[in-house]
TIVOVEX-407887 format. One line per 2 residues: number of its first residue (from 0); their letters; for each residue x, y, z of C-alpha. Coordinates in pm, whole numbers, always signed. Example, Ala and Ser with C-alpha at 12.3 -4.5 7.8 and 13.67 -1.06 7.14 Angstrom:
BEGIN
0> AS> +1230 -450 +780 ~ +1367 -106 +714
This chain:
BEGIN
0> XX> +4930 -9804 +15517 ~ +4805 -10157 +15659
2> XX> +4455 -10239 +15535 ~ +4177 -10153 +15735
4> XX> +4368 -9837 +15947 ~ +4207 -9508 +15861
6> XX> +4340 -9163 +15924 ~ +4072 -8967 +16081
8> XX> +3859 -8749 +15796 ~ +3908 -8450 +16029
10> XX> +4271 -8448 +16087 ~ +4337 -8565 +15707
12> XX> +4117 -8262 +15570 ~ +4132 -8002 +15816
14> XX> +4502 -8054 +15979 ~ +4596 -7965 +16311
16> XX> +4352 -7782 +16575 ~ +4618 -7749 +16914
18> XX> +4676 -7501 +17123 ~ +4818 -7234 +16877
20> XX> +4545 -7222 +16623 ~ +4264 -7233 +16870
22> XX> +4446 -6932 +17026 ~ +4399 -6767 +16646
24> XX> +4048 -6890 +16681 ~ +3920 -6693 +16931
26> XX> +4174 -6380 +16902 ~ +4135 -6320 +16542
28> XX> +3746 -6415 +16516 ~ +3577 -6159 +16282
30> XX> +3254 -6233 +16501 ~ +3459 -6156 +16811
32> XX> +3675 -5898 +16721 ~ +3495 -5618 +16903
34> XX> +3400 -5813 +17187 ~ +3593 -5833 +17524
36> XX> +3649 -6194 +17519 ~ +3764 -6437 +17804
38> XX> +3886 -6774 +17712 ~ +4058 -7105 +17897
40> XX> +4076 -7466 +17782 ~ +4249 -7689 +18044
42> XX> +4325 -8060 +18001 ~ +4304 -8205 +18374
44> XX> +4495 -8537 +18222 ~ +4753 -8351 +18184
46> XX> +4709 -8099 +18414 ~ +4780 -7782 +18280
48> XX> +4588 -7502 +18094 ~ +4580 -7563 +17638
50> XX> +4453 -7221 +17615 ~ +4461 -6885 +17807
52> XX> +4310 -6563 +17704 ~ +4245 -6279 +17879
54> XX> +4188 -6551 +18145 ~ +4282 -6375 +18427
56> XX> +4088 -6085 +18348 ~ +3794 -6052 +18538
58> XX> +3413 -6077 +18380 ~ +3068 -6011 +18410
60> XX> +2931 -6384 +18437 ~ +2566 -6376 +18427
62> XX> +2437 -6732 +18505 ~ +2751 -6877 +18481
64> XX> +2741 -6755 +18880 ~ +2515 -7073 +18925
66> XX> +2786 -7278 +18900 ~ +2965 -7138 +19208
68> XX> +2585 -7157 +19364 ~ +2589 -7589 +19303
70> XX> +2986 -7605 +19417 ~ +2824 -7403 +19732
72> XX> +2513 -7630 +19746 ~ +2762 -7947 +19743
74> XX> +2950 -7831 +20045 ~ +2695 -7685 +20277
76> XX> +2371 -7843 +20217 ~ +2311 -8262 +20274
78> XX> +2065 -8496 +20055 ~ +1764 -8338 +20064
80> XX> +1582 -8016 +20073 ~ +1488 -7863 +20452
82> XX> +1154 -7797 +20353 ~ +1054 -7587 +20683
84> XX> +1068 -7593 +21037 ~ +763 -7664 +21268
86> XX> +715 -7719 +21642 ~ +407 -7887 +21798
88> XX> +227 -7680 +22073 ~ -92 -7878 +22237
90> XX> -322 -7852 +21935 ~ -124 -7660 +21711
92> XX> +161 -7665 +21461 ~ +384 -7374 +21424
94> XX> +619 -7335 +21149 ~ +840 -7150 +20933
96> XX> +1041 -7122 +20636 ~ +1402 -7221 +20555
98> XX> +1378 -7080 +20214 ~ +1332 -7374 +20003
100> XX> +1149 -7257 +19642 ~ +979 -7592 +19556
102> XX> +687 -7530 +19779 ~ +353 -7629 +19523
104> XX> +629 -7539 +19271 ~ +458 -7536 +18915
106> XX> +730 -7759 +18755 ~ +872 -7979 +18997
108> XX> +493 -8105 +19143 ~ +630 -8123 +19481
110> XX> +335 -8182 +19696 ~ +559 -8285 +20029
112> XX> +572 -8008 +20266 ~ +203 -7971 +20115
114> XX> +105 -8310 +20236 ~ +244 -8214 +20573
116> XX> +74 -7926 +20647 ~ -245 -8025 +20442
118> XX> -271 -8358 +20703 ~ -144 -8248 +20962
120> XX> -399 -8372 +21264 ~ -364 -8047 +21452
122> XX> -674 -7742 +21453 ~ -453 -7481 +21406
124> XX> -129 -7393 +21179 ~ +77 -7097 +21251
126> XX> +291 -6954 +21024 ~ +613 -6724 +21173
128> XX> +812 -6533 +20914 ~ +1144 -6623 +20978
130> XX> +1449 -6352 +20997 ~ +1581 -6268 +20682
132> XX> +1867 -6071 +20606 ~ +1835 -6070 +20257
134> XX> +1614 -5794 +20022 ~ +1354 -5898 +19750
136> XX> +1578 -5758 +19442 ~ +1990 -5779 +19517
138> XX> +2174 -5525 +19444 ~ +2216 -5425 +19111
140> XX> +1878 -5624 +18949 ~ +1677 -5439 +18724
142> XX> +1397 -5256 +18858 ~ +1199 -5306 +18488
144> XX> +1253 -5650 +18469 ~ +991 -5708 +18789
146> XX> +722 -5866 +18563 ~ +914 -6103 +18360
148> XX> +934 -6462 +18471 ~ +1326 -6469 +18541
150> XX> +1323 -6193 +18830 ~ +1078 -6338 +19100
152> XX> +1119 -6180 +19456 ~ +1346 -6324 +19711
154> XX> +1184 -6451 +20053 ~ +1200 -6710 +20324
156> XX> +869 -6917 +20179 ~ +815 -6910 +19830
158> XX> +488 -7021 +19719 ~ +419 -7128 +19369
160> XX> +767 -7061 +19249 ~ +656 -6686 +19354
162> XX> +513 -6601 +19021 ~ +125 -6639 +18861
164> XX> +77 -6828 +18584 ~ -135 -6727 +18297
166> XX> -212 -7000 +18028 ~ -453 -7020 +17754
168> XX> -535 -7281 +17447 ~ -643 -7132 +17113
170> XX> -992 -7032 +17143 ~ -1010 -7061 +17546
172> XX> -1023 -6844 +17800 ~ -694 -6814 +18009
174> XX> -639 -6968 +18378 ~ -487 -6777 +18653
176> XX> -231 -6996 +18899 ~ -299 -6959 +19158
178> XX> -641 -6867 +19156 ~ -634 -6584 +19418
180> XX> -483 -6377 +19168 ~ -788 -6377 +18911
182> XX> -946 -6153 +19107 ~ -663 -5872 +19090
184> XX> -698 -5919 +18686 ~ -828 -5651 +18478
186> XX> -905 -5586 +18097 ~ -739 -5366 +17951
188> XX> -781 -5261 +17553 ~ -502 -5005 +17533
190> XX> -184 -5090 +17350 ~ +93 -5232 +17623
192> XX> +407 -5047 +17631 ~ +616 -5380 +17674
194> XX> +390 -5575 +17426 ~ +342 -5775 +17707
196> XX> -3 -5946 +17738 ~ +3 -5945 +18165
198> XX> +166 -5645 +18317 ~ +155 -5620 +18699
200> XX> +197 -5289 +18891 ~ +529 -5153 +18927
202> XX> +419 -5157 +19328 ~ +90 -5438 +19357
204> XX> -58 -5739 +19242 ~ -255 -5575 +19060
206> XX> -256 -5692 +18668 ~ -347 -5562 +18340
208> XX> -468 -5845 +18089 ~ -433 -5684 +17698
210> XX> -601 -5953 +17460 ~ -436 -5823 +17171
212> XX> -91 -6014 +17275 ~ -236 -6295 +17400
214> XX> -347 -6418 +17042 ~ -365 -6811 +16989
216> XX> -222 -7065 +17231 ~ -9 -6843 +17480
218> XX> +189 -6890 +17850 ~ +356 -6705 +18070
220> XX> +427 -6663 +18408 ~ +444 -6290 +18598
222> XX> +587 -6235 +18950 ~ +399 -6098 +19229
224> XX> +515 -5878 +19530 ~ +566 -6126 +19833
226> XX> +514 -6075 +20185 ~ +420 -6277 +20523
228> XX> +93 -6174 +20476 ~ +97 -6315 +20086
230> XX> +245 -6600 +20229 ~ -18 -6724 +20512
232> XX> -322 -6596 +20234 ~ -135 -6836 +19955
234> XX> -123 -7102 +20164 ~ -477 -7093 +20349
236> XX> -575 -7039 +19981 ~ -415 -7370 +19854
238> XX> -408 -7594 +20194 ~ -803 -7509 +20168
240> XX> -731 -7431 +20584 ~ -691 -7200 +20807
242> XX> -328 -7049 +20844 ~ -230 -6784 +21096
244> XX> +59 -6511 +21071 ~ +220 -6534 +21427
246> XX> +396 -6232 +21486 ~ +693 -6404 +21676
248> XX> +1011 -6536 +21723 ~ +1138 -6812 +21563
250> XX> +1092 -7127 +21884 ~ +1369 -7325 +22020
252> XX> +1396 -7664 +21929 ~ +1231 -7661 +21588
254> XX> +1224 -7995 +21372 ~ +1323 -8045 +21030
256> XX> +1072 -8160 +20772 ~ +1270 -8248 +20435
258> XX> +1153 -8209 +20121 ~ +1315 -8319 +19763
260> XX> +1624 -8448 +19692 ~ +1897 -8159 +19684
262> XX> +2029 -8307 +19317 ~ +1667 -8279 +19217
264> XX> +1669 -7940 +19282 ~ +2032 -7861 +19139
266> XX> +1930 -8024 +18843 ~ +1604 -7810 +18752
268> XX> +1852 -7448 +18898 ~ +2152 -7587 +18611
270> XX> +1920 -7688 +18296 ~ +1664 -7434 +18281
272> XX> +1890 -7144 +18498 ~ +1601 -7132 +18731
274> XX> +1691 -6804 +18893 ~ +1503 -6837 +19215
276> XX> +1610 -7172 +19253 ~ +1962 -7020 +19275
278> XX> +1901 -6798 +19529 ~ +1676 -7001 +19750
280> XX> +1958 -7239 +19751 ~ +2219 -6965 +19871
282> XX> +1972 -6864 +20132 ~ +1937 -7278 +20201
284> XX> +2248 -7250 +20238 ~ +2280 -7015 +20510
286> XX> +2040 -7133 +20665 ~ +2319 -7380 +20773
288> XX> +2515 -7091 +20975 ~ +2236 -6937 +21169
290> XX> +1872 -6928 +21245 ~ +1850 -6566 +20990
292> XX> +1848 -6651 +20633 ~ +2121 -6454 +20388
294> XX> +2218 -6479 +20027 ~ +2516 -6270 +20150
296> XX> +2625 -6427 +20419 ~ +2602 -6766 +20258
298> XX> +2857 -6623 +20031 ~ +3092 -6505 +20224
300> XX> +3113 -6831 +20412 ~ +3211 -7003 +20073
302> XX> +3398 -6761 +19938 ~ +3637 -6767 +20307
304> XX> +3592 -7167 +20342 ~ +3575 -7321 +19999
306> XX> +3725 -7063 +19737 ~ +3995 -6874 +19964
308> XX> +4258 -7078 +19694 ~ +4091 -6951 +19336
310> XX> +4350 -6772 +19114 ~ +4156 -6435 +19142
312> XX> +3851 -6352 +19409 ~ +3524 -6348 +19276
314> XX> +3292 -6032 +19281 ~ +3020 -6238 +19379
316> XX> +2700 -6053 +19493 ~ +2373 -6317 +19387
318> XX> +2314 -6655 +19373 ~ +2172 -6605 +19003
320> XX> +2444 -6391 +18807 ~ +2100 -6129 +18758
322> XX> +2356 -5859 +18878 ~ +2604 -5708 +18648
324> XX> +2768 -5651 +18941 ~ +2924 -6006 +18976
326> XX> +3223 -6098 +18810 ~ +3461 -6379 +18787
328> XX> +3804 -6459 +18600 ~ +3780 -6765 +18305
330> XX> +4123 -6925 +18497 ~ +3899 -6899 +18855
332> XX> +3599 -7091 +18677 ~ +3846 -7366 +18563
334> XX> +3951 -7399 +18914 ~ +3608 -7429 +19038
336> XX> +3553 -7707 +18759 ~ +3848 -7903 +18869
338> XX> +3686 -7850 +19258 ~ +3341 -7986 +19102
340> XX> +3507 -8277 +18965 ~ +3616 -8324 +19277
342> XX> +3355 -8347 +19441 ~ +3130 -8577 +19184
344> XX> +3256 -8837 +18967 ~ +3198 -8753 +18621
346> XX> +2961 -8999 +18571 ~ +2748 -8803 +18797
348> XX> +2844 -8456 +18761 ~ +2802 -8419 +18367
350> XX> +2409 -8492 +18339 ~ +2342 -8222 +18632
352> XX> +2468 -7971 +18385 ~ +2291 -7838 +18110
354> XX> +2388 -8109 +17791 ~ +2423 -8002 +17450
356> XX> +2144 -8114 +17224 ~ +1891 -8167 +17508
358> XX> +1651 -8028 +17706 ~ +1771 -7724 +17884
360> XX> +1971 -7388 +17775 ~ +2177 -7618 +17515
362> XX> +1921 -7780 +17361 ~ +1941 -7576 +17062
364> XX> +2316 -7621 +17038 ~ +2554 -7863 +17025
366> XX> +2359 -8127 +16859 ~ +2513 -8462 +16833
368> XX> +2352 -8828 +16870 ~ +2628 -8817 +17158
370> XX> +2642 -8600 +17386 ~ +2964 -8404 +17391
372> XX> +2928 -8063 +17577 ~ +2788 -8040 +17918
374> XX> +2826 -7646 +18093 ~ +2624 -7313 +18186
376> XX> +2548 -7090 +17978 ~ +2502 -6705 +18079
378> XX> +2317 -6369 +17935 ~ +2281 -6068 +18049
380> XX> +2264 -5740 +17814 ~ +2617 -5753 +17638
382> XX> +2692 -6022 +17771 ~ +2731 -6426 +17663
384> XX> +2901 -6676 +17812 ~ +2940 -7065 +17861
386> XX> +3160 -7283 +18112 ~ +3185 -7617 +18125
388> XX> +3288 -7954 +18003 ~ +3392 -8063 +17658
390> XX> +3482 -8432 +17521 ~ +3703 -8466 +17214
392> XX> +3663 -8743 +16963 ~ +3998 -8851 +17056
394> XX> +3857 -8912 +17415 ~ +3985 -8633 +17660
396> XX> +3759 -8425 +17841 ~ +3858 -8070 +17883
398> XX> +3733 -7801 +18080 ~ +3646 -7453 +17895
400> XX> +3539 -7100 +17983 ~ +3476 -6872 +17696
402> XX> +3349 -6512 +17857 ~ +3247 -6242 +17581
404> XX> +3119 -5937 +17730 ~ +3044 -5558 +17587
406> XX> +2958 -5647 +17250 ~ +2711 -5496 +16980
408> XX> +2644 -5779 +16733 ~ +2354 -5983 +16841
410> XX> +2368 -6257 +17120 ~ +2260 -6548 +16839
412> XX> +2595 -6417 +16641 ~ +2797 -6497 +16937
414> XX> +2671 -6794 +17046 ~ +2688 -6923 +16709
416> XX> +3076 -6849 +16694 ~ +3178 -6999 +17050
418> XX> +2998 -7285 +16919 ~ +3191 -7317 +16589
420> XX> +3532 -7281 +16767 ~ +3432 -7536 +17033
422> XX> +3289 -7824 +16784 ~ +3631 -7759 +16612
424> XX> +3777 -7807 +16952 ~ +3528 -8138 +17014
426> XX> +3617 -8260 +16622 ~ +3986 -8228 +16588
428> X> +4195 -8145 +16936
């Protein structure tokens, strides 16, 4: 051997990791072995799938749905956000929603469409609830999840991200956001059922506040029941001026104000798996197709117009992957991959995806002083999955779905696994 050349330590100590034994990988894993697992590995260099199995078996996907929710986003929706839709009449302004969930949003601090309406040199503001097609919960959502953070309602204005915010430092009393809500807010000393230190009514805003789980710093964030009538009080409430429900139809000739970037917005839906984000974007979305806002229809669109050519149809029912109800093959994810990368260069398309070892759903996982995994990640009850794109030390990037559904063992003992066999994969393919 020629001074100076190394062999590297990987391939000298471990051997070879192709196609056959990462096959053995993930069929023989002990981990695995009574999950139902989904897995594909496709080298677009070379253009042609490393690994297949049960890839063209079909899924439950969980948030890996949001991907199909950005591809959507990409085709149907331009640069930035329609924020709503006003018309001027003598000394009013009359407006209404498109759907767009960044409204006073708690995270983003998008104060635009705020601005507007705050400044706005007009006595009155009317608010119109536009048509929409679409129900609070989609089918299949849990009905018991209502007062956890991930499952806010569905609607054509969201408001503060359409949950309340509870927040306390150690010692302090908690604050309500938005304030309205304080007011619905009551002690109670019994023990919780859900451990749960804010518990709304099954069917109001009313809450429940038990101390006893709110111990020590503490945060968290409980959905409330929307309406047009929550809307126009939310707003009056945080525009400090008067807002009127106009019980109308939506005018002709309505203008567009726009909001944030779209890729602002994709980014928060893909690292934290904002659920609402996801859906407000289908209904965005459809809001390209007709004045009446629907998740549903928005899909269908796509799904005839954009995805007609996937390997196997999706079951796709949400723009979240809350349903169990979705479901999608591993060799149909690829191909929507290879359409993203189609659609953004890499250099682009990788940091709008969650990225292993930062802040987001990998940031746990995948730890590396270089970034080498960049996907979705997806959970539902029995069900774990990641999609995405991987970057060998020997410089190829690959695309990888690895679905495991119906298992017992616990989540943390599957994600640990599918992140063993793909660091082999990253290490030594």
């Amino acid at each position: 051997m020629a001074c100076g050349s190394k062999v590297p330590a990987t391939t000298a100590a471990e051997g070879r990791f192709g196609p056959e034994e990462i096959r053995r990988e993930v069929a023989g894993s002990e981990v695995l072995k009574q999950s139902f697992v989904g897995f594909a590995l496709y080298d677009p260099e070379l253009d042609q799938m490393v690994v297949a199995h049960n890839a063209d078996k079909y899924f439950v996907p969980a948030s890996n749905t949001k991907l199909f929710t950005f591809y959507a986003t990409l085709k149907m929706l331009g640069d930035s956000i329609p924020a709503l839709k006003y018309v001027s009449r003598g000394d009013s302004l009359i407006f209404w929603g498109t759907g767009d969930p960044t409204f006073t949003h708690m995270d983003l601090k998008n104060t635009l469409a705020y601005d507007f309406l705050k400044n706005r040199p007009v006595k009155k503001l009317y608010y119109i609830d536009a048509p929409f097609a679409s129900t609070p919960f989609a089918t299949n959502w849990g009905w018991d999840d209502y007062n956890y953070y991930y499952q806010p309602e569905r609607n054509v204005f969201p408001i503060h991200g359409n949950v309340m915010k509870f927040y306390k430092e150690e010692g302090s009393p908690f604050t309500t956001t938005p304030s309205y809500f304080k007011k619905n807010i009551v002690v109670d000393t019994a023990e919780s059922r859900s451990k749960d230190a804010f518990v709304r009514a099954w069917r109001s805003n009313h809450v429940s506040y038990h101390p006893r789980y709110a111990s020590g710093k503490y945060s968290t964030e409980v959905p409330f029941i929307t309406s047009p009538e929550m809307v126009v009080t939310l707003l009056a409430d945080t525009l400090q001026r008067e807002v009127e429900l106009l019980k109308a139809a939506v005018p002709d000739g309505g203008k567009v104000f726009y909001g944030l970037p779209t890729d602002t917005v994709l980014k928060r839906m893909l690292h934290v798996s904002d659920n609402l984000m996801a859906e407000q974007l289908m209904a965005l979305n459809s809001g390209t197709l007709s004045d009446t806002l629907s998740v549903e229809r928005a899909i269908k669109y796509v799904k005839e117009n954009y995805l007609a050519d996937l390997p196997d149809e999706p079951v796709w029912v949400d723009g979240s992957g809350l349903s169990s109800m979705n479901m999608f093959t591993p060799r149909s994810i690829i191909a929507l991959l290879q359409k993203l990368m189609q659609e953004r260069p890499k250099e682009r398309l990788l940091p709008m995806l969650a990225v292993g070892g930062r802040p987001g759903t990998f940031r746990n996982i995948y730890q590396a002083e270089v970034p080498f995994v960049f996907g979705k990640s997806g959970t539902l009850a029995h069900v774990h999955n990641q999609s995405g794109f991987i970057m060998t030390k020997s410089g190829k990037l690959l695309l990888y779905s690895f679905m495991n559904n119906n298992y017992k063992v616990s989540t943390s003992a599957i994600r640990n696994e599918m992140v063993r066999i793909m660091t082999e994969v990253h290490n030594r393919y």
